[in-house]
Structure formats: C-alpha cells, structure tokens
N, CA, C and O atoms as CSV, one atom per row, in Angstrom:
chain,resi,resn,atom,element,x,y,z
A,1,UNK,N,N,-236.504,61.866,103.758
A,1,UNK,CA,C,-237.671,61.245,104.345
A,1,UNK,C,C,-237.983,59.902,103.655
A,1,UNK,O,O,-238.028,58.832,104.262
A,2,UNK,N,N,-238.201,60.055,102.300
A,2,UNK,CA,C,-238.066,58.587,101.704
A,2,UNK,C,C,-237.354,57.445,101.891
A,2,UNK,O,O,-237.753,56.299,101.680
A,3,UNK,N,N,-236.033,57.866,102.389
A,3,UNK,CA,C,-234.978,57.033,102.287
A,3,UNK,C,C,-235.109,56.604,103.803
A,3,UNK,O,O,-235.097,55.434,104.184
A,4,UNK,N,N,-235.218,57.561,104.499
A,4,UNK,CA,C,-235.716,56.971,105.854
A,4,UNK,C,C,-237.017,55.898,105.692
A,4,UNK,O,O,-236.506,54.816,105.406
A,5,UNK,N,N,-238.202,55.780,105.745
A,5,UNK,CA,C,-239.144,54.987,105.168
A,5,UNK,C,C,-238.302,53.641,104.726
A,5,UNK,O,O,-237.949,52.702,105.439
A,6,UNK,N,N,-238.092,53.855,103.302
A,6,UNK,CA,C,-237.184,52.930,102.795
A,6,UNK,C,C,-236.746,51.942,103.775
A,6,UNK,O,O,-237.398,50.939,104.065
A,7,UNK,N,N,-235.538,52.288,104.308
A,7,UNK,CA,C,-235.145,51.710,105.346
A,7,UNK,C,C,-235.624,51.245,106.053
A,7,UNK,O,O,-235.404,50.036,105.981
A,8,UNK,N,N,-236.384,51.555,106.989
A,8,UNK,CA,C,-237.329,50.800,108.194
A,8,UNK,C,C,-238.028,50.321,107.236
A,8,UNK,O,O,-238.507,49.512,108.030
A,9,UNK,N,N,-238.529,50.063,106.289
A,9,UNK,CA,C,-239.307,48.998,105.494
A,9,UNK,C,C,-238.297,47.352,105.379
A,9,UNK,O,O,-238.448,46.183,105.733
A,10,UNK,N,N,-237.507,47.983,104.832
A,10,UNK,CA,C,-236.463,46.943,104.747
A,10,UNK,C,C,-235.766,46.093,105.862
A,10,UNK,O,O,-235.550,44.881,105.847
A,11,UNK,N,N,-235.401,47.208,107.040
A,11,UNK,CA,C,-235.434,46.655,108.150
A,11,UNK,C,C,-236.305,45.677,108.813
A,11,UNK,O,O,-235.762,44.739,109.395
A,12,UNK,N,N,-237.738,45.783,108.801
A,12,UNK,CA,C,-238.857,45.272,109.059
A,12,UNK,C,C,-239.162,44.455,108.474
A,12,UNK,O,O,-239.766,43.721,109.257
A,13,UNK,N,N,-239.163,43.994,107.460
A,13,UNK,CA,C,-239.825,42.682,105.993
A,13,UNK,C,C,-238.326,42.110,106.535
A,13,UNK,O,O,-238.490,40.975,106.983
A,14,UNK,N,N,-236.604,42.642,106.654
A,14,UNK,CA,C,-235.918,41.449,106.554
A,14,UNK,C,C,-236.017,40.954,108.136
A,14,UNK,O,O,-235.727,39.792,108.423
A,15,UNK,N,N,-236.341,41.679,108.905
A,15,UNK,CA,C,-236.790,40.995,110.407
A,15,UNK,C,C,-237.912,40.059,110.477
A,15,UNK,O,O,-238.066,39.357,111.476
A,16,UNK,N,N,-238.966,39.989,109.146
A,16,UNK,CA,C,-239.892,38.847,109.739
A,16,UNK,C,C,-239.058,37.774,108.547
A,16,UNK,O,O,-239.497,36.641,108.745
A,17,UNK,N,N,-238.417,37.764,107.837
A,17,UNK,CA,C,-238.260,36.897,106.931
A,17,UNK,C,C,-237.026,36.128,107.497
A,17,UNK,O,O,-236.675,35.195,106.775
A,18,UNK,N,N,-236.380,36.292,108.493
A,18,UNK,CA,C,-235.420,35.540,108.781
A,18,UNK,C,C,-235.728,35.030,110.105
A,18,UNK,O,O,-235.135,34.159,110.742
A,19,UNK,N,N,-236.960,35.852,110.480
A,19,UNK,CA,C,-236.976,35.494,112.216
A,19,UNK,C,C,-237.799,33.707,112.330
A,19,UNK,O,O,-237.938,32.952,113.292
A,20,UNK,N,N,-238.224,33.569,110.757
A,20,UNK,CA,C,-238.754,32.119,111.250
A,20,UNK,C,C,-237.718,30.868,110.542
A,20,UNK,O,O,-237.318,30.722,109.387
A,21,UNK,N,N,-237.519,30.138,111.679
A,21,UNK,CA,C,-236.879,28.945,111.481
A,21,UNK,C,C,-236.932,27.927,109.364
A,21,UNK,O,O,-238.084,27.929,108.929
A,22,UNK,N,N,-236.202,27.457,108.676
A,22,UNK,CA,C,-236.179,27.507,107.712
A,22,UNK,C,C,-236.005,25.727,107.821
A,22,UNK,O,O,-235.534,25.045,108.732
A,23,UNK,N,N,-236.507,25.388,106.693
A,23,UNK,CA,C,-236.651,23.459,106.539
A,23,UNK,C,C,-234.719,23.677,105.455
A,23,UNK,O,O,-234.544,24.284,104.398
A,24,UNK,N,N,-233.935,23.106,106.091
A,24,UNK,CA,C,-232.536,23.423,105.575
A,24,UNK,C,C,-232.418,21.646,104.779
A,24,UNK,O,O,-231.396,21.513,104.106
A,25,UNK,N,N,-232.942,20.937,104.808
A,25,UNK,CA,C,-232.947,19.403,104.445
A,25,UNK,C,C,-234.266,18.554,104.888
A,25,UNK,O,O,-234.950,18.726,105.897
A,26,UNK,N,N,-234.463,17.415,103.665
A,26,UNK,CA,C,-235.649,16.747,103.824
A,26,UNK,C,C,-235.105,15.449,103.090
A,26,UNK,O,O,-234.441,15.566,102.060
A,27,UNK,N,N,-235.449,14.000,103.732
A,27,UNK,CA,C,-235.525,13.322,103.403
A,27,UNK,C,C,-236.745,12.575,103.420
A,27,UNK,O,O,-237.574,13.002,104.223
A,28,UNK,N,N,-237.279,10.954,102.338
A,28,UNK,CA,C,-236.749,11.417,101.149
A,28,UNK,C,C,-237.072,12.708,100.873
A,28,UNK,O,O,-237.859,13.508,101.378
A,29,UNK,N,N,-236.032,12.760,99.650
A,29,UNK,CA,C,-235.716,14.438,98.812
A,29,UNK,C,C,-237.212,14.932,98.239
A,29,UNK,O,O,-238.035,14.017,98.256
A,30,UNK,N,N,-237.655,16.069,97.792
A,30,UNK,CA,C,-238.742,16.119,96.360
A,30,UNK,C,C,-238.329,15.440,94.929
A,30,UNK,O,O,-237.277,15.020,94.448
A,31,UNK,N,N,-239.484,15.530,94.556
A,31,UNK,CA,C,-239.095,14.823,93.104
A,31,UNK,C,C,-238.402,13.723,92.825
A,31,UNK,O,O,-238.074,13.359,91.695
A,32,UNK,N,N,-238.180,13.206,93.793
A,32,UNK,CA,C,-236.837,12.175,93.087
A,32,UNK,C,C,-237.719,10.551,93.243
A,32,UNK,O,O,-238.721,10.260,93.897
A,33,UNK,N,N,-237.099,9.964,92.603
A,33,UNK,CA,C,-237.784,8.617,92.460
A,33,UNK,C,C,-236.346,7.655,92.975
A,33,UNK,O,O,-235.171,7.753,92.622
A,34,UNK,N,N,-236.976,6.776,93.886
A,34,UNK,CA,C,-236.418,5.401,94.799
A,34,UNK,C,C,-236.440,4.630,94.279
A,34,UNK,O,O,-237.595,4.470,93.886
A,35,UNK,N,N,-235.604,3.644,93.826
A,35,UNK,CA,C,-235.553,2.237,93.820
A,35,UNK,C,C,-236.279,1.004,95.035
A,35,UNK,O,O,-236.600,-0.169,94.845
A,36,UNK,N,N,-236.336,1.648,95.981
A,36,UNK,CA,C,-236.901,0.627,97.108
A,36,UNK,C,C,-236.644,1.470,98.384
A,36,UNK,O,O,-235.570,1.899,98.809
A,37,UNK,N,N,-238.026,1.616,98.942
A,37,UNK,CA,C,-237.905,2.016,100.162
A,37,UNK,C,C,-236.852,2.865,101.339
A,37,UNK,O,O,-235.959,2.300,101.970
A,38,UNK,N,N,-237.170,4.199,101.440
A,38,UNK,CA,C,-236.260,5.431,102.202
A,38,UNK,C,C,-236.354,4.515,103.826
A,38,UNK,O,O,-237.356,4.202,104.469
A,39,UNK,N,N,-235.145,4.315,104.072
A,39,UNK,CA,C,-235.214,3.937,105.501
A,39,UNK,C,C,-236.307,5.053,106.395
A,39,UNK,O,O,-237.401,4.900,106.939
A,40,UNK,N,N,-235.696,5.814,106.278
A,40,UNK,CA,C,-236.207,7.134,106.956
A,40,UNK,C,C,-236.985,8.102,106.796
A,40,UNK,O,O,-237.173,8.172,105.581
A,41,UNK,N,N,-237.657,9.041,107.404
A,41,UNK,CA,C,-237.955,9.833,107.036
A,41,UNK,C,C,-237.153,10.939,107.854
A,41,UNK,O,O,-237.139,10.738,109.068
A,42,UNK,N,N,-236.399,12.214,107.347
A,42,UNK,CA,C,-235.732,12.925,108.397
A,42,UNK,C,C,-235.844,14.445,107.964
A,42,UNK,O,O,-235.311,14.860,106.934
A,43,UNK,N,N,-236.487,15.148,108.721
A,43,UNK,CA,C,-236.143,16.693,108.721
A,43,UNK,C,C,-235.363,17.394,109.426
A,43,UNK,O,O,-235.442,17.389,110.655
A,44,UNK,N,N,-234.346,18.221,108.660
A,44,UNK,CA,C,-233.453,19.160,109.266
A,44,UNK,C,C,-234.073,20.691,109.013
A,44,UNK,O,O,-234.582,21.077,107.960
A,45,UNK,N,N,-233.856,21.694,110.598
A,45,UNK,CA,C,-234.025,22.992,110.197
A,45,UNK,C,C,-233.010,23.633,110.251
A,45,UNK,O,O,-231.952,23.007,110.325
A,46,UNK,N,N,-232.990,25.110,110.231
A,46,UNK,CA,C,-231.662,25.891,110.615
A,46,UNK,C,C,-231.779,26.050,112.177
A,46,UNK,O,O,-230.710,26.189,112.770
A,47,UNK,N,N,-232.784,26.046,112.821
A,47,UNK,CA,C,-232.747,26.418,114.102
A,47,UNK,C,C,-234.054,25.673,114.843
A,47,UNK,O,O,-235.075,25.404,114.210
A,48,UNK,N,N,-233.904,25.405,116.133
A,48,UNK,CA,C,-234.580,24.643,117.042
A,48,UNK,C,C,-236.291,24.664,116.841
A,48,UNK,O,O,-236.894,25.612,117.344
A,49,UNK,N,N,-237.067,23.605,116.097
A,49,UNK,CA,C,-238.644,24.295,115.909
A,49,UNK,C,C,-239.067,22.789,116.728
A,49,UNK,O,O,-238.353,21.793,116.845
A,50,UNK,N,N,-240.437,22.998,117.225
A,50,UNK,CA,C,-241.216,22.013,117.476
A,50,UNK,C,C,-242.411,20.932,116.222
A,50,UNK,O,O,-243.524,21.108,115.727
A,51,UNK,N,N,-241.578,20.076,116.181
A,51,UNK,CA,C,-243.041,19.524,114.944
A,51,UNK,C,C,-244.011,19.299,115.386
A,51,UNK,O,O,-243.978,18.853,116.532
A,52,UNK,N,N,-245.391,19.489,114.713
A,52,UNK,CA,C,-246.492,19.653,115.239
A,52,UNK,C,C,-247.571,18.749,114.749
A,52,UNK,O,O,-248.724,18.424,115.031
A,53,UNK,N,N,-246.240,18.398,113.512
A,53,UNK,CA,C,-247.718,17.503,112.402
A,53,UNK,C,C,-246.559,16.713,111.560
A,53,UNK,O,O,-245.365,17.006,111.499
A,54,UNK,N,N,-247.277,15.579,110.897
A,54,UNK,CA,C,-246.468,15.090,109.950
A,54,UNK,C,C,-247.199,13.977,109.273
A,54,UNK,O,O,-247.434,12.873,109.764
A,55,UNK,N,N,-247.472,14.331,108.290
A,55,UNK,CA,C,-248.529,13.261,107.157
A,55,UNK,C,C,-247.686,12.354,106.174
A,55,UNK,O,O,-246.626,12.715,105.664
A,56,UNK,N,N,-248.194,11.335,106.008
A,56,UNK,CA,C,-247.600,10.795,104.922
A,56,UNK,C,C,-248.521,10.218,103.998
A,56,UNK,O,O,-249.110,9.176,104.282
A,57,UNK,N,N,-248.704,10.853,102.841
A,57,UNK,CA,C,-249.891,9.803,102.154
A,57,UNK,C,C,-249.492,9.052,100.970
A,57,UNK,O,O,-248.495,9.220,100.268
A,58,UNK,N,N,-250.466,8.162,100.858
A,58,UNK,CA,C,-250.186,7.612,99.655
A,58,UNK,C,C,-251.183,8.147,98.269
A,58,UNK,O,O,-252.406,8.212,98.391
A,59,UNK,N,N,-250.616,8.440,97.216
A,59,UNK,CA,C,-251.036,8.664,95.243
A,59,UNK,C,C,-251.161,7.782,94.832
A,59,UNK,O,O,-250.313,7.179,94.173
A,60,UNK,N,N,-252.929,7.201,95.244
A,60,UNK,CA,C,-252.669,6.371,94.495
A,60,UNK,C,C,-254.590,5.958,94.000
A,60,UNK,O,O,-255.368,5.016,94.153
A,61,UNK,N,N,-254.603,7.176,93.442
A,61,UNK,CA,C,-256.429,7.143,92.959
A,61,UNK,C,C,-257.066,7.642,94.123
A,61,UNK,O,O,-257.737,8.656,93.928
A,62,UNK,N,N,-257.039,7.248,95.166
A,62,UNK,CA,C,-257.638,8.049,96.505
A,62,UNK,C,C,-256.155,8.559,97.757
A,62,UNK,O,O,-255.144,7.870,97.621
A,63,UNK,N,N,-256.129,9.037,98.225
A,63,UNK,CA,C,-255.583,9.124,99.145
A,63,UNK,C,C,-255.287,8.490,100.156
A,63,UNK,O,O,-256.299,8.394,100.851
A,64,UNK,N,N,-254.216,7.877,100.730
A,64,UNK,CA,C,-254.699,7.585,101.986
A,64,UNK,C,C,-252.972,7.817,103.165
A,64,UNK,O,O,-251.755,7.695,103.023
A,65,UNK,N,N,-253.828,8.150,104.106
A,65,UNK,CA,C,-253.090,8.963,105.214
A,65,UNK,C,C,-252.118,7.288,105.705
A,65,UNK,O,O,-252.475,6.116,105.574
A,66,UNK,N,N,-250.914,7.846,106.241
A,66,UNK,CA,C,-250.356,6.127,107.248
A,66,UNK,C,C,-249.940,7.464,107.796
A,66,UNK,O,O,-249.491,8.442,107.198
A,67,UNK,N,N,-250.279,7.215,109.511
A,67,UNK,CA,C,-250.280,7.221,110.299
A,67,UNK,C,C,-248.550,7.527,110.635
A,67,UNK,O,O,-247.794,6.580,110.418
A,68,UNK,N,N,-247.922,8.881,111.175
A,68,UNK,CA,C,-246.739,8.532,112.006
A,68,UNK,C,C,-246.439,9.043,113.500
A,68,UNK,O,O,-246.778,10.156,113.900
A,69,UNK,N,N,-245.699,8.003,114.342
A,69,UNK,CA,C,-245.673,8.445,115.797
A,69,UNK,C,C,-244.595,9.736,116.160
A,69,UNK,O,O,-243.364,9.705,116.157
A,70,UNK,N,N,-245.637,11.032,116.516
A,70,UNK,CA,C,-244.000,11.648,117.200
A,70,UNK,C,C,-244.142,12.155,118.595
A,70,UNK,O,O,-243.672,13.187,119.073
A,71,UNK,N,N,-245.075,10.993,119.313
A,71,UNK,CA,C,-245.015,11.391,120.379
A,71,UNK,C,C,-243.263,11.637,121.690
A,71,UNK,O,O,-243.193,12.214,122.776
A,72,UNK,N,N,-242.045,10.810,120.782
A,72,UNK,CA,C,-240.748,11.570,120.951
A,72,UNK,C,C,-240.364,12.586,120.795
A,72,UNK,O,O,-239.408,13.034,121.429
A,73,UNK,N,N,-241.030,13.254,119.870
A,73,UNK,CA,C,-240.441,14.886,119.716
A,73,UNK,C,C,-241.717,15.873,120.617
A,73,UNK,O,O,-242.663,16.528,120.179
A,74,UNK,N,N,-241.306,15.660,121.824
A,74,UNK,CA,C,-242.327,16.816,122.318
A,74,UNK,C,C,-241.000,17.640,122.647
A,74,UNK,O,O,-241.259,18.213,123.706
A,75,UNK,N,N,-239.933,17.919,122.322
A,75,UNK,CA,C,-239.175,19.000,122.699
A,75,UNK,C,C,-238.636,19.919,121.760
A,75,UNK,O,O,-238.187,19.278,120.809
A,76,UNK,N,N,-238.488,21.117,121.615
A,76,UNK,CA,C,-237.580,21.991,120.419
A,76,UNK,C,C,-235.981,20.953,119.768
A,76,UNK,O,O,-234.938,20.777,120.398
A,77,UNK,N,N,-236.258,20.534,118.622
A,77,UNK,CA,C,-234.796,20.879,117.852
A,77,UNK,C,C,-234.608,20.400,116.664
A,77,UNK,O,O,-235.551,19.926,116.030
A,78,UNK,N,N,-233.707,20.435,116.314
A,78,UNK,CA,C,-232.832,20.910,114.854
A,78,UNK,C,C,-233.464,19.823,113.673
A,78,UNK,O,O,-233.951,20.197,112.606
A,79,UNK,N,N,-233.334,18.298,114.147
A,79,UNK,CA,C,-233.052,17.516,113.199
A,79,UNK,C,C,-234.585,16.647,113.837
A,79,UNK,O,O,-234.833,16.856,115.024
A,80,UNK,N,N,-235.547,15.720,113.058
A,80,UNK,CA,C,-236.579,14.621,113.731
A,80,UNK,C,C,-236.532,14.061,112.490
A,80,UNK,O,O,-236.655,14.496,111.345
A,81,UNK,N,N,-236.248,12.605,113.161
A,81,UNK,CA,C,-235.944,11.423,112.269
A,81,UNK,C,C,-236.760,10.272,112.765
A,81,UNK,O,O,-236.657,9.765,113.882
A,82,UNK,N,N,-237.933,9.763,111.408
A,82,UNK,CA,C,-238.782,8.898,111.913
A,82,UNK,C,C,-238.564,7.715,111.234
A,82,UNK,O,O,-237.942,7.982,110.206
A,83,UNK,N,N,-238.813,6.388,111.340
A,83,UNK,CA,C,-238.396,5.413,110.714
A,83,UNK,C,C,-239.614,5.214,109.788
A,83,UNK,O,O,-240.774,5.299,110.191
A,84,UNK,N,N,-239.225,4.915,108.392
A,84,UNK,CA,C,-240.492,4.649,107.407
A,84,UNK,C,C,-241.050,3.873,107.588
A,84,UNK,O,O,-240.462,2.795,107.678
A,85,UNK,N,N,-242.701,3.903,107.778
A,85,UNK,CA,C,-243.474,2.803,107.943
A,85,UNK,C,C,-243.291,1.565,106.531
A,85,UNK,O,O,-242.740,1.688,105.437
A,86,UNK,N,N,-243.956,0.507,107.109
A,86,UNK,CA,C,-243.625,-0.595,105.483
A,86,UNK,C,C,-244.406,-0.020,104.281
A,86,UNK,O,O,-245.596,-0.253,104.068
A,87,UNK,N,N,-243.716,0.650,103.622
A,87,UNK,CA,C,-244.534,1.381,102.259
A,87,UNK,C,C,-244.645,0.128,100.996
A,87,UNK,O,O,-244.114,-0.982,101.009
A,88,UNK,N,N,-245.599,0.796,99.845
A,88,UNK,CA,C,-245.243,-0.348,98.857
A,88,UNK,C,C,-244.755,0.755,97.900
A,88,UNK,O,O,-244.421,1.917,98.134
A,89,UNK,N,N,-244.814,0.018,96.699
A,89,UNK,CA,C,-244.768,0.627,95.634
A,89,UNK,C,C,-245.536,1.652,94.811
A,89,UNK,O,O,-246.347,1.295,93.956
A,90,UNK,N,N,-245.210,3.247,95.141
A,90,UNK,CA,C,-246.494,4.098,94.509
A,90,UNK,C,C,-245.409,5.415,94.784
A,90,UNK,O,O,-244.188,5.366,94.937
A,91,UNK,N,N,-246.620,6.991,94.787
A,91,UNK,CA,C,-246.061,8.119,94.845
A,91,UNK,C,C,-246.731,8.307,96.070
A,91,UNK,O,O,-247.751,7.780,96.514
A,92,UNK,N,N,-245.620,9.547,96.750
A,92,UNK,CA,C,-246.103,9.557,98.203
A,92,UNK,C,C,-245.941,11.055,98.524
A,92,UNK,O,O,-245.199,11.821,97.909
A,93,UNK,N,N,-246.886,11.437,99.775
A,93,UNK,CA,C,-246.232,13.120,99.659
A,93,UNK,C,C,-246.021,12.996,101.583
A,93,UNK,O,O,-246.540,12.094,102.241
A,94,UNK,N,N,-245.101,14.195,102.223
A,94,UNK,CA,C,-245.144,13.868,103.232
A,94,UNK,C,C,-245.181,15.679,103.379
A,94,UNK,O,O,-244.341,16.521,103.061
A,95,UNK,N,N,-246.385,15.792,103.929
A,95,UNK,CA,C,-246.610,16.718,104.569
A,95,UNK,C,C,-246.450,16.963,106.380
A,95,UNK,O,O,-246.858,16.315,107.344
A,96,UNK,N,N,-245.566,18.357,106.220
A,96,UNK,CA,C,-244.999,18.521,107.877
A,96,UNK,C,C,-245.658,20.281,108.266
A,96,UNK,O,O,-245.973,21.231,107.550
A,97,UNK,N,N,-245.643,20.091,109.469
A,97,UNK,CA,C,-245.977,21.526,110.005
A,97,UNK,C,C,-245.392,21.451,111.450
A,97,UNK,O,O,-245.562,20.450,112.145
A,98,UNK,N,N,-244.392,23.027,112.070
A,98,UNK,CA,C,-243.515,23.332,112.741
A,98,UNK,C,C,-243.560,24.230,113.300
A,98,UNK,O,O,-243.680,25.156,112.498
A,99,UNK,N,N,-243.533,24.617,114.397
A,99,UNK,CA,C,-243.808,25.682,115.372
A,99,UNK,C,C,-242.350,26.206,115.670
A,99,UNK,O,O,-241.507,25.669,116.388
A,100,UNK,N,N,-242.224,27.679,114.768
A,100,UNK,CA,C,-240.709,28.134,114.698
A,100,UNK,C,C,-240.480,28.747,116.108
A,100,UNK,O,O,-241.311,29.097,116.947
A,101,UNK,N,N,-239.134,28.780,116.134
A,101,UNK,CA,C,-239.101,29.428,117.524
A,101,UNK,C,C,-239.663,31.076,117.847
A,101,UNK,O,O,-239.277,31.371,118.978
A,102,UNK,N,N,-240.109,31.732,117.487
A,102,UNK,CA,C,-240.611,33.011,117.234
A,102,UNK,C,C,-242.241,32.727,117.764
A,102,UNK,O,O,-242.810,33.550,118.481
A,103,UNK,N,N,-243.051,31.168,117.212
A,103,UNK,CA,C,-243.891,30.760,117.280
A,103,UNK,C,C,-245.117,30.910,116.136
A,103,UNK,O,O,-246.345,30.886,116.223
A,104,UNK,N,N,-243.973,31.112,114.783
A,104,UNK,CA,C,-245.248,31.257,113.822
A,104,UNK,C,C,-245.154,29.871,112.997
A,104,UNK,O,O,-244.017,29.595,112.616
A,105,UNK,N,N,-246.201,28.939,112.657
A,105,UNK,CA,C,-246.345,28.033,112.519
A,105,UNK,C,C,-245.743,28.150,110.778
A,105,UNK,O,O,-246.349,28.852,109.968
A,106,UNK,N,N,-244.503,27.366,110.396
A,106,UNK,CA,C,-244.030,26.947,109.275
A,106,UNK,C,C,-244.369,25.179,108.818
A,106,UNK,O,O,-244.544,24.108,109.400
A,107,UNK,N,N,-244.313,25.800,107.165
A,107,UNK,CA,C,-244.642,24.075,106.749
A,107,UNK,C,C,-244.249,23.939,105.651
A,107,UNK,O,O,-243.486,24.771,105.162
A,108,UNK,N,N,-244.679,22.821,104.953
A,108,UNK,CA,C,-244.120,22.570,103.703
A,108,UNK,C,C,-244.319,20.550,103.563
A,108,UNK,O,O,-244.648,19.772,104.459
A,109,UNK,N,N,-243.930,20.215,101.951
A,109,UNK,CA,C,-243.801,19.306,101.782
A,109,UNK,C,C,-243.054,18.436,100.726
A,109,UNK,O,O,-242.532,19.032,99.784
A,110,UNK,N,N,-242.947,16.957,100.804
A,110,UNK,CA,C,-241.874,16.549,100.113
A,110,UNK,C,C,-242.701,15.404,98.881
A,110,UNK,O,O,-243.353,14.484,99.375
A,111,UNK,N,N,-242.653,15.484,97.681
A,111,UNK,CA,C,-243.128,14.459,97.246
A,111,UNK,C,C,-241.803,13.491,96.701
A,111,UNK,O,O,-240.694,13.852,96.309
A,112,UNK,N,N,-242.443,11.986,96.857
A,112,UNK,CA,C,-241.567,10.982,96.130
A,112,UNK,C,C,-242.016,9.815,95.688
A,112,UNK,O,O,-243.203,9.573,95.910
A,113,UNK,N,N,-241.352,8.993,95.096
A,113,UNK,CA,C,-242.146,7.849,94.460
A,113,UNK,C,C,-241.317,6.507,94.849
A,113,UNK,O,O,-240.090,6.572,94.932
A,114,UNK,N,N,-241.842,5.582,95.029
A,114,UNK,CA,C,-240.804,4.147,95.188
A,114,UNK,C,C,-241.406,3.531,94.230
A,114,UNK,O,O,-242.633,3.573,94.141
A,115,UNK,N,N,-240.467,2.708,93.160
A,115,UNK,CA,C,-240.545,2.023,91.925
A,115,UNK,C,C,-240.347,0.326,92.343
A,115,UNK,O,O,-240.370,-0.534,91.462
C-alpha cells in the first residue's frame, strides 16, 4: 500500500514539474558583465510558450522601467528576440513572464551590467 502511494506521488509531482515549459537560454546571460552594449535581447524555451511580459530596468539609485515592444509575438514559440533599446552604462535586470503551454504562467529573470 505504501509503495503504491509512493508511486502515484511521484507520478504526480513529476507530471506537474515537467508539464511546464522551461527558460533553456537567456540573453544577455545572468551575472555577467559587458563591455558595451548586448545587441539583443533573446529568450529561448524548451517548448512553444506565449510571452506575456518583459521588463527591462535600469540599477541605478531608483529604478527605472524602458519600455519593450512585443506586440510581434502574439503567437506561441520557442525562441523571442528583441533588439536592445540604446542603453548606457549601469546594471540592468530584465524581467520576463510566459504563458506555458499547459497555461500556467512561468517567469524569471536575468541580471547584467554594461561597463
């Protein structure tokens, strides 16, 4: 009886833990520090999600939000690649949020710095 339990436990926790779409690559990277300006900004998942959000701020005593367009990605998939707005010199974080295909909202974020 335990071992039964067991099982369908395991079964169940590894069915929600794989059923949502996963951030497989982020550019820029975390942590890492730039010499001058990321052309890009680009997220890869493992599987087809909708982005829903995408912040970019600047560290720098207050916050402040720049603005990015994704009114192109109104469709499911893999990879969304935005061109970096003109940044200056500071630390930056880019916060994203993703509507997995299952439909449970995943997120996460990237910090970096340009020198």
């Amino acid at each position: 009886m335990f071992k039964t339990i067991l099982t369908l436990l395991f079964i169940f926790y590894a069915n929600i833990s794989f059923s949502h779409s996963q951030l497989t690559d982020i550019l820029p990277k975390n942590n890492i520090v730039y010499t001058k300006k990321p052309p890009k900004i680009e997220l890869t998942f493992r599987s087809k999600v909708k982005l829903i959000k995408i912040d970019l701020n600047r560290k720098s005593g207050e916050t402040k939000n720049i603005k990015l367009n994704l009114n192109s990605y109104k469709e499911r998939t893999k990879k969304f690649t935005l061109p970096m707005p003109n940044i200056t010199s500071g630390k930056y974080e880019i916060f994203w949020r993703a509507l997995s295909p299952d439909g449970h909202i995943i997120k996460g974020k990237s910090v970096f710095e340009v020198k």
